[in-house]
N, C-alpha and C positions, 0 to 999 in steps of 0.2 A: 664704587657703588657698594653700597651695604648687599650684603645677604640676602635679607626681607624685601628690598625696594628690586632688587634682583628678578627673585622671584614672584614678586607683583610684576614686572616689567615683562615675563615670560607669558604671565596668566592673561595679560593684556593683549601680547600680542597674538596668542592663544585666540580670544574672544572678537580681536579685527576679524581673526582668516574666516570664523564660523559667520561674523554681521556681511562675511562677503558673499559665503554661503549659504546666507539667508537667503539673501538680494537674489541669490541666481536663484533659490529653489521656487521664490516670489514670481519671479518674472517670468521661470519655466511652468508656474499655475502647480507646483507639486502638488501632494495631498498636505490637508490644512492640519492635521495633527501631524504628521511629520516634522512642518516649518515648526508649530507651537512648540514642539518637544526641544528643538534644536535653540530656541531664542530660551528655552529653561536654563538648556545648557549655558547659554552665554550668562545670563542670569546669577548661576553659581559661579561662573567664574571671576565675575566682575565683583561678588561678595567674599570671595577668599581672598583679589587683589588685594579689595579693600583692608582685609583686616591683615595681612604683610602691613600697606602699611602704618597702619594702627600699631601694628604691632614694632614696627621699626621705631614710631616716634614715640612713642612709649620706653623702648629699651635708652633712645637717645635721649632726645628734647626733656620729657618727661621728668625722666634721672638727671639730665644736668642741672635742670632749673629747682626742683628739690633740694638738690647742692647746694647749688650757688644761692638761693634763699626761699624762705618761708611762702610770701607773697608771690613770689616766680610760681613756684611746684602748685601753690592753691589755685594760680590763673592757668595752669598746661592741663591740671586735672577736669577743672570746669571743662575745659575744650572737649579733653577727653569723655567726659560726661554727656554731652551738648552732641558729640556724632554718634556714641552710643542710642543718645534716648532718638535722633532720626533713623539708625538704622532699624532699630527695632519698631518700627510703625510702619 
């Protein structure tokens, strides 16, 4: 496993243990800005996963298909485009 998708897989499982510790703080009736704070947390971590891996298929996919031709690199880019313009909304 690459690097990047590594470290998305750490950040992931990272953001399970905290949706666990939501659930209990939920079910325990915590206080309501506590939970919110803690689902922020997940929040960011589930947008840093994401951009590992952005970032991985970028370094790979991206790059190979640039290589290997014109039309490949101009359809990986589009992609890459098309999850930029949803993460930013």
């Amino acid at each position: 496993m690459r690097e990047q998708k590594r470290k998305a897989l750490n950040k992931l499982k990272t953001a399970r243990g905290q949706i666990d510790g939501i659930i209990k703080m939920l079910e325990e009736e915590r206080y309501c800005v506590d939970i919110s704070t803690q689902i922020l947390s997940v929040i960011g971590l589930l947008k840093k996963a994401n951009i590992d891996i952005l970032n991985d298929h970028i370094r790979s996919c991206v790059t190979t298909a640039i290589l290997e031709g014109e039309d490949q690199g101009k359809e990986k880019i589009e992609e890459i485009i098309t999850i930029i313009d949803k993460y930013i909304k």
